[in-house]
N, CA, C and O atoms as a Tripos MOL2 file, in Angstrom:
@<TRIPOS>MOLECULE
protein
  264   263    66     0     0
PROTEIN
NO_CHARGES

@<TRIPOS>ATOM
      1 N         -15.0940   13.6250   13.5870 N.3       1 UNK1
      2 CA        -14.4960   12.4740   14.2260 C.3       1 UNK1
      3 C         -15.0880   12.3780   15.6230 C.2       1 UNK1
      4 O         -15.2100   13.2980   16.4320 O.2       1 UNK1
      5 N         -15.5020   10.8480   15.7920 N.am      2 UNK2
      6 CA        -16.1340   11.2100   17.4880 C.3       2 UNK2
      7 C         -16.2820   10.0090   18.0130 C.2       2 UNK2
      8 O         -17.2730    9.4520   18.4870 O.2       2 UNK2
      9 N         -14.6820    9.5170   17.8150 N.am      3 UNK3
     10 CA        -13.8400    8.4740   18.7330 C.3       3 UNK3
     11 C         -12.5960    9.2410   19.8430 C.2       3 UNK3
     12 O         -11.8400   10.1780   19.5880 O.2       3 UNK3
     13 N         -12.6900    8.7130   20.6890 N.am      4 UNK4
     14 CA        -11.5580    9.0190   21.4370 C.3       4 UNK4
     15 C         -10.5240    8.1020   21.8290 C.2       4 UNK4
     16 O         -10.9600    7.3740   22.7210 O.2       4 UNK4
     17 N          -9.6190    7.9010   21.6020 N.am      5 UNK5
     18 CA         -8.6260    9.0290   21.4590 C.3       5 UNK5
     19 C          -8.8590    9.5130   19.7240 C.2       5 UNK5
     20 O          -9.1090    8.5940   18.9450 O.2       5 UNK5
     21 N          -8.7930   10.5960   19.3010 N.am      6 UNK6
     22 CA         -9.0000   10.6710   18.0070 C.3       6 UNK6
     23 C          -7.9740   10.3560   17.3230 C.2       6 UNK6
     24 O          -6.8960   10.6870   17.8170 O.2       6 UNK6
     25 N          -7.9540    9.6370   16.0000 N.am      7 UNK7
     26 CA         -6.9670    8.7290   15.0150 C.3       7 UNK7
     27 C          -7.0550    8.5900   13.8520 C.2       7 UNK7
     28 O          -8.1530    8.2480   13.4140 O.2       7 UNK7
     29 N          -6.3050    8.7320   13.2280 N.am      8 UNK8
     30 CA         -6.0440    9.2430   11.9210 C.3       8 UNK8
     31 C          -4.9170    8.5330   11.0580 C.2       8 UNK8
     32 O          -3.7450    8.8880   10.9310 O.2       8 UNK8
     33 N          -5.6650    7.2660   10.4060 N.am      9 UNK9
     34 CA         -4.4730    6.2590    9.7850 C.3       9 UNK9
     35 C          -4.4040    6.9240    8.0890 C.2       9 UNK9
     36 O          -5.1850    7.7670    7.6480 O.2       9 UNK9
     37 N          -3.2270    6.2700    7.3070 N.am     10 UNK10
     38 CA         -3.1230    6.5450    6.1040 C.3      10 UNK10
     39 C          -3.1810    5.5760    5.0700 C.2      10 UNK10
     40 O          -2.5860    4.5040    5.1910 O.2      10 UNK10
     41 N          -3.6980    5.7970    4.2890 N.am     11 UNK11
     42 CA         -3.6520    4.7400    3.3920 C.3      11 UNK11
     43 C          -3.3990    5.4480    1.8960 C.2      11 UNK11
     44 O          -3.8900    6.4780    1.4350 O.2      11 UNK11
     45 N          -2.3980    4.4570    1.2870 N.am     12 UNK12
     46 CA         -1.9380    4.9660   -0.1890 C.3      12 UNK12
     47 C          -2.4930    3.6310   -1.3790 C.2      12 UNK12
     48 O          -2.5120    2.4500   -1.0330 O.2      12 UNK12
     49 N          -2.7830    3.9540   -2.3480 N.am     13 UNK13
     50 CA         -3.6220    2.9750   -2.9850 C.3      13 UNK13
     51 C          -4.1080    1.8350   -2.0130 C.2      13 UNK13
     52 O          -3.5340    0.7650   -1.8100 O.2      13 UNK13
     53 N          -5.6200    2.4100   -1.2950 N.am     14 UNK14
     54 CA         -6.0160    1.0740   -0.3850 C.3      14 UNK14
     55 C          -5.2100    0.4660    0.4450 C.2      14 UNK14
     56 O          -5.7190   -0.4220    1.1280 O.2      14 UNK14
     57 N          -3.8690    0.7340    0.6110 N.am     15 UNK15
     58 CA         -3.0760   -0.3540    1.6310 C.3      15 UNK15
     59 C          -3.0540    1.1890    3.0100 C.2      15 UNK15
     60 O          -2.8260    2.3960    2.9240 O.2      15 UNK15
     61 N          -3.3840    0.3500    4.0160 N.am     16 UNK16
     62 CA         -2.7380    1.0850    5.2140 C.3      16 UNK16
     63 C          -1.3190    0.6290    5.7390 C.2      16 UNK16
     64 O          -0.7090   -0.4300    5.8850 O.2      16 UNK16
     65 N          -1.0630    2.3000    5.9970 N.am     17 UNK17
     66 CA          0.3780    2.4550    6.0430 C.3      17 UNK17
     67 C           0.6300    1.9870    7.8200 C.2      17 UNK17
     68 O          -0.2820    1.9740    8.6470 O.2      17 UNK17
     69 N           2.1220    1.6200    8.1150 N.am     18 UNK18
     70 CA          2.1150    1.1190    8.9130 C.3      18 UNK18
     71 C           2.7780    2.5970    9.8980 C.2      18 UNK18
     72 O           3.7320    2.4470   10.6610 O.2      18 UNK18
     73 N           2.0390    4.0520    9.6930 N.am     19 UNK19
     74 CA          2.0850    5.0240   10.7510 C.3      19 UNK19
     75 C           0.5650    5.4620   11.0600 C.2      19 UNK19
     76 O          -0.4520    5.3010   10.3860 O.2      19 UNK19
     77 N           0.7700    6.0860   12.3410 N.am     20 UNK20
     78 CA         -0.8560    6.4520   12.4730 C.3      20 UNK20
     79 C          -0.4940    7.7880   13.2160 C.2      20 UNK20
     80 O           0.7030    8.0710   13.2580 O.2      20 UNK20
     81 N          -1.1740    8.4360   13.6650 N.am     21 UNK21
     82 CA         -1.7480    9.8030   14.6860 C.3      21 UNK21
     83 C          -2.5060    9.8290   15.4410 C.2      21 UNK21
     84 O          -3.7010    9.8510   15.1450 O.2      21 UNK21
     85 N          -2.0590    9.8350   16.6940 N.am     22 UNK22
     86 CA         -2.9380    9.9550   17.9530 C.3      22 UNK22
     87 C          -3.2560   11.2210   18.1440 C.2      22 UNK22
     88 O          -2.7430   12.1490   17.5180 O.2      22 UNK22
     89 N          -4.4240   11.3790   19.3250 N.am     23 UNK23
     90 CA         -4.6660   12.2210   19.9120 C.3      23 UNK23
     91 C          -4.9120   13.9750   19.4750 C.2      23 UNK23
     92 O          -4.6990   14.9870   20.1430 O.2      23 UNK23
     93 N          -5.4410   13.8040   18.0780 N.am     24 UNK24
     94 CA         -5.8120   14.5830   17.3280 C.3      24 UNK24
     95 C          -7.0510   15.7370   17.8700 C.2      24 UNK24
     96 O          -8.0040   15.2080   18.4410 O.2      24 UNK24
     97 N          -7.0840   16.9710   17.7540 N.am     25 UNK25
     98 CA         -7.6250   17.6480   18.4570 C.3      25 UNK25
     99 C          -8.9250   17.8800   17.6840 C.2      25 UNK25
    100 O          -9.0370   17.3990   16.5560 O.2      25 UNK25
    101 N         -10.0300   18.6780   18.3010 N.am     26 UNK26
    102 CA        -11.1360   18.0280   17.3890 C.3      26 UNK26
    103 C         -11.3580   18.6620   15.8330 C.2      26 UNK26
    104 O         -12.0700   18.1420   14.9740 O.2      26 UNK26
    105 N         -10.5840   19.9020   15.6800 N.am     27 UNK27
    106 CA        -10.2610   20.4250   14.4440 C.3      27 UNK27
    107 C          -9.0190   20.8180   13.8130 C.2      27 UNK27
    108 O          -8.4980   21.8850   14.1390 O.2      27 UNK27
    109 N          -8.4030   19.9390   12.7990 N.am     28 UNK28
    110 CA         -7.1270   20.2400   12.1120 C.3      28 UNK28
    111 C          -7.1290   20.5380   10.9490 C.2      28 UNK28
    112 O          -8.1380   20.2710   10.2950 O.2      28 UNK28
    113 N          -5.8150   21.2940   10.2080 N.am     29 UNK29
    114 CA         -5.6980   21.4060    9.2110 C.3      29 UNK29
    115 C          -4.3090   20.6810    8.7140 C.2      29 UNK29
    116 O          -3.4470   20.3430    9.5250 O.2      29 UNK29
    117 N          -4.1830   20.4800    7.3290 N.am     30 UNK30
    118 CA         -3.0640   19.6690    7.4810 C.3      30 UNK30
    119 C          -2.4340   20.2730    6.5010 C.2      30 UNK30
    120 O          -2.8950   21.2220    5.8660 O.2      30 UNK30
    121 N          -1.2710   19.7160    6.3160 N.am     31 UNK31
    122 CA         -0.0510   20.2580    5.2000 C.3      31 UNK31
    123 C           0.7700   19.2840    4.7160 C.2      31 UNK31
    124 O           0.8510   18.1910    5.2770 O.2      31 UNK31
    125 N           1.4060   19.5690    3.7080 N.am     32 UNK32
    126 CA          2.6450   18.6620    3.0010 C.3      32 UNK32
    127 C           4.0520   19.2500    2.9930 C.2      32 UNK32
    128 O           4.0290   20.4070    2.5750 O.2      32 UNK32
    129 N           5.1480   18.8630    3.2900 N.am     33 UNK33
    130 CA          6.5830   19.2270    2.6660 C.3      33 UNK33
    131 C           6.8620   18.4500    2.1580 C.2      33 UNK33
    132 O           7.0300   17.3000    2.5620 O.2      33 UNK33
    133 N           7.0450   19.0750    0.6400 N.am     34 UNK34
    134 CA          8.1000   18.6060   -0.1690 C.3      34 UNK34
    135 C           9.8430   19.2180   -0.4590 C.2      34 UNK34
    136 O          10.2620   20.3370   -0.7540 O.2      34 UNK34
    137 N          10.4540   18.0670   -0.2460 N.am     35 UNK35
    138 CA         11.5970   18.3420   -0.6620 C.3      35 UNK35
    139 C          12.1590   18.6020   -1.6350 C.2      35 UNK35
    140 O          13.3540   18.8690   -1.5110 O.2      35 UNK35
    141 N          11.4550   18.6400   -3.2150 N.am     36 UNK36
    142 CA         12.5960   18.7800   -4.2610 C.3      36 UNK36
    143 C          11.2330   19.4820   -5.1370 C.2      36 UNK36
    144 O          10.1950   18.8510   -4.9380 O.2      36 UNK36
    145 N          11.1040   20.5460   -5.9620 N.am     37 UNK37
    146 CA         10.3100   21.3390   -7.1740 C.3      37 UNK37
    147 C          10.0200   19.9870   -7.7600 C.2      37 UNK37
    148 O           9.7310   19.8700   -6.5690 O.2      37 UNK37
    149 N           9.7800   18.7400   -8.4250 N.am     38 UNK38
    150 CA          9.4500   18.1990   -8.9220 C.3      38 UNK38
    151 C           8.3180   16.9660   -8.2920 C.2      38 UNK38
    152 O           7.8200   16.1190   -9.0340 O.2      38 UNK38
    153 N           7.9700   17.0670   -6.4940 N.am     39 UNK39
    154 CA          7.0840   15.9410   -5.6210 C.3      39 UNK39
    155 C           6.3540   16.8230   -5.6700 C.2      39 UNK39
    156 O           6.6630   17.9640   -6.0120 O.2      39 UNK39
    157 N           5.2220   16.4360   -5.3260 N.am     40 UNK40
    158 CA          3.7800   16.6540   -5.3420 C.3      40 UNK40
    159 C           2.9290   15.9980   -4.4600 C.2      40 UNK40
    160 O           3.2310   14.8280   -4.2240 O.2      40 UNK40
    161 N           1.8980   16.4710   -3.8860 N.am     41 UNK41
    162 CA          0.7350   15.2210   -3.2670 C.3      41 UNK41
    163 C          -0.8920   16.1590   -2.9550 C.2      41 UNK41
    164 O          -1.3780   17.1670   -2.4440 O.2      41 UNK41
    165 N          -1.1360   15.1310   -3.5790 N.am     42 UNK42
    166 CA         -2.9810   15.4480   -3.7500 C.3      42 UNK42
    167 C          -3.8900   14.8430   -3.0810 C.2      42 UNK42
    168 O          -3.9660   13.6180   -3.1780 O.2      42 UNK42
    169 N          -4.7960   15.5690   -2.2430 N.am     43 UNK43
    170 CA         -5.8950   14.7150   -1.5800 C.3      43 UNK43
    171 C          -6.5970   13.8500   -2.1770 C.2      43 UNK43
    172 O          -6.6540   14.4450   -3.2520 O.2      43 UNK43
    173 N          -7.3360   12.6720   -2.3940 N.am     44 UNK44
    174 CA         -7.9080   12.9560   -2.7330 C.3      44 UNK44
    175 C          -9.7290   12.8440   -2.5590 C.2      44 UNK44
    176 O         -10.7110   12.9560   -3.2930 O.2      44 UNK44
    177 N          -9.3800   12.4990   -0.8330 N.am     45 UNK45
    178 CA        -10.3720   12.3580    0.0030 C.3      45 UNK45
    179 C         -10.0790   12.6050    1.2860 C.2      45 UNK45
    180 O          -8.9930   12.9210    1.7700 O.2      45 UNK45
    181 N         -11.3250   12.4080    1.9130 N.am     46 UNK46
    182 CA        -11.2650   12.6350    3.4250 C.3      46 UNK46
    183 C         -12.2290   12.0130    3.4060 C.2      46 UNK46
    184 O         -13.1940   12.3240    2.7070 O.2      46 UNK46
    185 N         -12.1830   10.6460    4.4220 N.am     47 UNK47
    186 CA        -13.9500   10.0770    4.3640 C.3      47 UNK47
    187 C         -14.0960    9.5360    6.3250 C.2      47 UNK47
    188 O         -13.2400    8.8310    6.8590 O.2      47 UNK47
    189 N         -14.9610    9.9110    6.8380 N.am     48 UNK48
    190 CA        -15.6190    9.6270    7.9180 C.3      48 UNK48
    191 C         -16.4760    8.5980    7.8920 C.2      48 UNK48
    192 O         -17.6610    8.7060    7.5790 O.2      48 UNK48
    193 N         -15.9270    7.5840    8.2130 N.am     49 UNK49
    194 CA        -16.7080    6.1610    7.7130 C.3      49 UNK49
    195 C         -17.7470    6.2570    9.0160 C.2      49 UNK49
    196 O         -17.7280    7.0110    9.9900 O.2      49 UNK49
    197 N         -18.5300    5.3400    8.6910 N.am     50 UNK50
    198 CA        -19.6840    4.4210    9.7650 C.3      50 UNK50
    199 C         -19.1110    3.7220   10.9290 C.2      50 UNK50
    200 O         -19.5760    3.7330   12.0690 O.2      50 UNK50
    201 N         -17.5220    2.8070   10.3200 N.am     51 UNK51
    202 CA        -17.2470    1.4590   11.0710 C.3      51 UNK51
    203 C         -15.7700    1.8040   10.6170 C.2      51 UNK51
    204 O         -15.4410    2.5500    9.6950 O.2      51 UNK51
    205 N         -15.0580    1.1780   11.3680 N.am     52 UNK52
    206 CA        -13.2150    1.7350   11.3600 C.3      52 UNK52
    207 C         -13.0510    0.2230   10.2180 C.2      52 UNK52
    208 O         -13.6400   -0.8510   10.1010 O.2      52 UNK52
    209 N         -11.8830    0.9340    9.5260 N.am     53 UNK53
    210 CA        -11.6640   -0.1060    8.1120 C.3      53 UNK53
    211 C          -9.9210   -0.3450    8.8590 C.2      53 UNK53
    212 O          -9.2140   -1.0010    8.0940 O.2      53 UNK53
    213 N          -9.2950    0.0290   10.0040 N.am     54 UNK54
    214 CA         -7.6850   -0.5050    9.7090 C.3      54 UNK54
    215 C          -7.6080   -1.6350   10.5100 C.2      54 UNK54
    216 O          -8.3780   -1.9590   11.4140 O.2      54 UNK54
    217 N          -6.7570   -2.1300   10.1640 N.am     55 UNK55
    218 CA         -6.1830   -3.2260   11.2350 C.3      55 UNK55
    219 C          -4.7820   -2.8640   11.8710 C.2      55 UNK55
    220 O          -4.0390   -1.9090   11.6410 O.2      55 UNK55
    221 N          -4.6660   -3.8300   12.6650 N.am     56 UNK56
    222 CA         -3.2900   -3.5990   13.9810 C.3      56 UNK56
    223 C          -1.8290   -4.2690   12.4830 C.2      56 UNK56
    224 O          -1.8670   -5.3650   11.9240 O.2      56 UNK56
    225 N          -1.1480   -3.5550   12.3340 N.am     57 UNK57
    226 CA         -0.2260   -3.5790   11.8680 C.3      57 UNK57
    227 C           0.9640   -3.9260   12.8980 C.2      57 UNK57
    228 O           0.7820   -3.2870   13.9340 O.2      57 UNK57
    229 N           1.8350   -4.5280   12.9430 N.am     58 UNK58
    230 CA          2.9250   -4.9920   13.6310 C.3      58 UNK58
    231 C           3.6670   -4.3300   13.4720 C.2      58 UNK58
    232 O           4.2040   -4.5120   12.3790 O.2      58 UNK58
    233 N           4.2660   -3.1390   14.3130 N.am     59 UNK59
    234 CA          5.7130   -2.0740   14.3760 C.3      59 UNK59
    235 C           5.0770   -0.9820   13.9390 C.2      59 UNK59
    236 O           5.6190    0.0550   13.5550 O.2      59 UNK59
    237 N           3.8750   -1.2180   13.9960 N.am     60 UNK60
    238 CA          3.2820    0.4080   13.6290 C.3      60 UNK60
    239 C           3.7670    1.3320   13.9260 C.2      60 UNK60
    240 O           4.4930    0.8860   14.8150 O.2      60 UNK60
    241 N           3.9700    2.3820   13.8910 N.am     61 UNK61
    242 CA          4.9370    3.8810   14.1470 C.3      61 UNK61
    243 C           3.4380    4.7380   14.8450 C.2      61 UNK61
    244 O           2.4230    4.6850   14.1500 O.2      61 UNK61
    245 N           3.3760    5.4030   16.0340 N.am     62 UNK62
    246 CA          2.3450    6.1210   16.8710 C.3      62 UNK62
    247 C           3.1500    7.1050   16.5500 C.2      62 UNK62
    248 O           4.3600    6.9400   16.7040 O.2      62 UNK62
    249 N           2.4080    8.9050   15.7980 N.am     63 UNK63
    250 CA          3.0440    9.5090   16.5050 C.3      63 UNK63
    251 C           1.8430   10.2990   17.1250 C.2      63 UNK63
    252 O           0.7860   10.4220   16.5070 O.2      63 UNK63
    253 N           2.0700   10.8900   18.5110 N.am     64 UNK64
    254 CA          1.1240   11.6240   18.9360 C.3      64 UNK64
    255 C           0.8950   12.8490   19.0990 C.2      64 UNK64
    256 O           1.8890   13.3580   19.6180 O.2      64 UNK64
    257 N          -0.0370   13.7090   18.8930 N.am     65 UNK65
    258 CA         -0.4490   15.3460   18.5220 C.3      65 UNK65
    259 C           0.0110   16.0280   19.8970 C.2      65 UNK65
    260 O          -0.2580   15.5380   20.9940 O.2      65 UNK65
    261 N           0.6280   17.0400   19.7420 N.am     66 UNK66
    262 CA          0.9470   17.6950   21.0530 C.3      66 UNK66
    263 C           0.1150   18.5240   20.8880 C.2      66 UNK66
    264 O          -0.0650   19.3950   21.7390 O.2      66 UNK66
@<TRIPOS>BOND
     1     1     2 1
     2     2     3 1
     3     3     4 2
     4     3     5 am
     5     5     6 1
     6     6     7 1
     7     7     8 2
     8     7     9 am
     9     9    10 1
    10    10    11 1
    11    11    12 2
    12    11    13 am
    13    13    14 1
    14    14    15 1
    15    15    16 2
    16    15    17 am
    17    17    18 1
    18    18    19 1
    19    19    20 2
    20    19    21 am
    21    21    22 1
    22    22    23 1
    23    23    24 2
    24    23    25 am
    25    25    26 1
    26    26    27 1
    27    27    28 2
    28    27    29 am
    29    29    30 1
    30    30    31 1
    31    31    32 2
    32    31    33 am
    33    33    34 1
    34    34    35 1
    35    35    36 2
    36    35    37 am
    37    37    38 1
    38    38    39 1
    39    39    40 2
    40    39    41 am
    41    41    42 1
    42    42    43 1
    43    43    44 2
    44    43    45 am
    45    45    46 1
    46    46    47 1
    47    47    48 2
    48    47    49 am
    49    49    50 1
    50    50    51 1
    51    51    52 2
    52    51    53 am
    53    53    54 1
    54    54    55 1
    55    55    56 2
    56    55    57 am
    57    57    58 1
    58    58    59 1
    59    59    60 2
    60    59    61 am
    61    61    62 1
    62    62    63 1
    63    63    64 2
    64    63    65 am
    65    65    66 1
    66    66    67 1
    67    67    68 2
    68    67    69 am
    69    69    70 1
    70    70    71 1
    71    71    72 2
    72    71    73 am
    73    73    74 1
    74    74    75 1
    75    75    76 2
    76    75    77 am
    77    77    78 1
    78    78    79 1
    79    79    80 2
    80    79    81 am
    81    81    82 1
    82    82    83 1
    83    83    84 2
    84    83    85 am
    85    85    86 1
    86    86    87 1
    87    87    88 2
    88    87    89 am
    89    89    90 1
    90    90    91 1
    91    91    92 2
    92    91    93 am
    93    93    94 1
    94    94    95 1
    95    95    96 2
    96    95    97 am
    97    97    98 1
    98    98    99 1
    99    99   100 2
   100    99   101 am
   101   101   102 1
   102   102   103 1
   103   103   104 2
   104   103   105 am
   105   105   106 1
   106   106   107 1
   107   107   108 2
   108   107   109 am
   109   109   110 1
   110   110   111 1
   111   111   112 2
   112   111   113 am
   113   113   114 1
   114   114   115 1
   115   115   116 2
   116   115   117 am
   117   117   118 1
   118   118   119 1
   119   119   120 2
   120   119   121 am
   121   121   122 1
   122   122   123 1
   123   123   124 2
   124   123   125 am
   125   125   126 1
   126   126   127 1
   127   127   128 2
   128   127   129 am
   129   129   130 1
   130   130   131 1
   131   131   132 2
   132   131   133 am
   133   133   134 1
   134   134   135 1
   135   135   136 2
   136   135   137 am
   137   137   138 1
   138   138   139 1
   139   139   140 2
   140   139   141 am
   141   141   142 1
   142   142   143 1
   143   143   144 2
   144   143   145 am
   145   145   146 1
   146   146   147 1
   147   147   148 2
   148   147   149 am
   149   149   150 1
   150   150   151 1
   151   151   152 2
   152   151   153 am
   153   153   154 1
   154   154   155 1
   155   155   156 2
   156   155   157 am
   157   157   158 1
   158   158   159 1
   159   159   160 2
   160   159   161 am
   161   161   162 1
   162   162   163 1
   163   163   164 2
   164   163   165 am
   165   165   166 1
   166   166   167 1
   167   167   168 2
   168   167   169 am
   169   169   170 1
   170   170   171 1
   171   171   172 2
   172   171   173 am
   173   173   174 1
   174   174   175 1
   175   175   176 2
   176   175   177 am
   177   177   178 1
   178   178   179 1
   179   179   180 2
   180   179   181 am
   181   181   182 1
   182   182   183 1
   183   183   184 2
   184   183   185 am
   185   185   186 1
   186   186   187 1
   187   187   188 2
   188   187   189 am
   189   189   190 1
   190   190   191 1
   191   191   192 2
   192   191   193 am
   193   193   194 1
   194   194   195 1
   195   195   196 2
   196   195   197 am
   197   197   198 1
   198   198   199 1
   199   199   200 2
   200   199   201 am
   201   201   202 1
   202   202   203 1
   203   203   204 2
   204   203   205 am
   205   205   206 1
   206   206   207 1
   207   207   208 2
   208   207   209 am
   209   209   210 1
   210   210   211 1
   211   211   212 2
   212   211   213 am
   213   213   214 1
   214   214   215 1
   215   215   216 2
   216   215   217 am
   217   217   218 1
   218   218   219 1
   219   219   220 2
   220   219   221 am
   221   221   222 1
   222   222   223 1
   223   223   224 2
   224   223   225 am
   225   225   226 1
   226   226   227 1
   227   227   228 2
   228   227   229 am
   229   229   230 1
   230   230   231 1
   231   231   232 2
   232   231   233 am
   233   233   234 1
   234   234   235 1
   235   235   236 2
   236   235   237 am
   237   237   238 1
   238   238   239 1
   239   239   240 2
   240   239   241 am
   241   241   242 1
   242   242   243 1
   243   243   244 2
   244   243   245 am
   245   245   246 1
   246   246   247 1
   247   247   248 2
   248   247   249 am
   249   249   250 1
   250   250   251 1
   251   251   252 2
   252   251   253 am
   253   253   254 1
   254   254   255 1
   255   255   256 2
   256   255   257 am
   257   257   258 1
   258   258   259 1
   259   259   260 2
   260   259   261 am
   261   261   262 1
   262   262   263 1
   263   263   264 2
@<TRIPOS>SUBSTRUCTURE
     1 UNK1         2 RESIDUE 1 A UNK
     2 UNK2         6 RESIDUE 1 A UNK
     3 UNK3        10 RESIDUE 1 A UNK
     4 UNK4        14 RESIDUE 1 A UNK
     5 UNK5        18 RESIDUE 1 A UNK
     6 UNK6        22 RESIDUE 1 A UNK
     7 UNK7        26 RESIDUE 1 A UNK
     8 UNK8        30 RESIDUE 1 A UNK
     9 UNK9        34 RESIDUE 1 A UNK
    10 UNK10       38 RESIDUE 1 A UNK
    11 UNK11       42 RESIDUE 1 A UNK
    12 UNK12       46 RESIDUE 1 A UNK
    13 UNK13       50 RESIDUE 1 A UNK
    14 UNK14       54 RESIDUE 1 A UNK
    15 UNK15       58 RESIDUE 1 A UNK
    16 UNK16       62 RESIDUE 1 A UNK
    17 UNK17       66 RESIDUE 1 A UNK
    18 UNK18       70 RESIDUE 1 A UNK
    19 UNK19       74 RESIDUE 1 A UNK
    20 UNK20       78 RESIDUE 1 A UNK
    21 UNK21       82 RESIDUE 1 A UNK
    22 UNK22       86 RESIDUE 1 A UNK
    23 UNK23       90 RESIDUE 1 A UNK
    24 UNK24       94 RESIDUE 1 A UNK
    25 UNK25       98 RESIDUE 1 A UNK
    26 UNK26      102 RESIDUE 1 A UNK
    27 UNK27      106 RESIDUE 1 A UNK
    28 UNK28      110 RESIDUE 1 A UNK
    29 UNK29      114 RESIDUE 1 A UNK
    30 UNK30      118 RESIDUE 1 A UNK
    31 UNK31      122 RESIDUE 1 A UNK
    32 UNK32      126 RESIDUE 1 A UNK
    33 UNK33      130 RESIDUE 1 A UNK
    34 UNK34      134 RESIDUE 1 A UNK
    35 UNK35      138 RESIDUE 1 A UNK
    36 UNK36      142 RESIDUE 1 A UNK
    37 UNK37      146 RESIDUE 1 A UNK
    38 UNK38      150 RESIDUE 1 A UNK
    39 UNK39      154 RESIDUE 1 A UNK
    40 UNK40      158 RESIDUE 1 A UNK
    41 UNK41      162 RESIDUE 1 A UNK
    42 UNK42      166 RESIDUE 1 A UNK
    43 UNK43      170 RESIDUE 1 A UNK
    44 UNK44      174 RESIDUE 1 A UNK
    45 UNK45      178 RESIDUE 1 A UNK
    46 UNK46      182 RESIDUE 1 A UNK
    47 UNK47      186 RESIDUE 1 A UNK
    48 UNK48      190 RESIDUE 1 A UNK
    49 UNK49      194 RESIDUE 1 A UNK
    50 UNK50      198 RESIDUE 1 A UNK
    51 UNK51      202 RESIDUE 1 A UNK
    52 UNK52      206 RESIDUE 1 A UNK
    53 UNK53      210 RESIDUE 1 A UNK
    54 UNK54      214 RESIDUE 1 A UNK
    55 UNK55      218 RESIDUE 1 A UNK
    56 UNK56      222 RESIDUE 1 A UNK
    57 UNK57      226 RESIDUE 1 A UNK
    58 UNK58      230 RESIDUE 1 A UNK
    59 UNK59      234 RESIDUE 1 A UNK
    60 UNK60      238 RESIDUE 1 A UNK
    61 UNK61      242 RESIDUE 1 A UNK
    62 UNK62      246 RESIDUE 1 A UNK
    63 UNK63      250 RESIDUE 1 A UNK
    64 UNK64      254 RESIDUE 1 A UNK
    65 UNK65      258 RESIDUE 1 A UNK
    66 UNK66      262 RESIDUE 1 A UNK
């Protein structure tokens, strides 16, 4: 990643979600909690594009990396 502030949006089937992540440090690892033996969640990418694909979502939720 080698934008600053570094940012990190989500997207679930192609739609971006209306949370994002600021200020991401230049190496993370990430994790899931699930609440109940029966949820699940699978990567199933990580892609470092050329050109930023999100747009400004209205009420977006920032949260930022301490």
């Amino acid at each position: 990643m080698n934008t600053t502030p570094r940012t990190a949006h989500l997207f679930i089937n192609n739609v971006q979600q209306p949370v994002y992540i600021s200020g991401l440090p230049e190496f993370v690892q990430y994790y899931f909690q699930l609440y109940t033996q029966i949820q699940s969640a699978t990567v199933l990418s990580l892609k470092c594009l050329s050109a930023p694909t999100v747009t400004d979502i209205k009420d977006a939720k920032q949260v930022k990396w301490d």
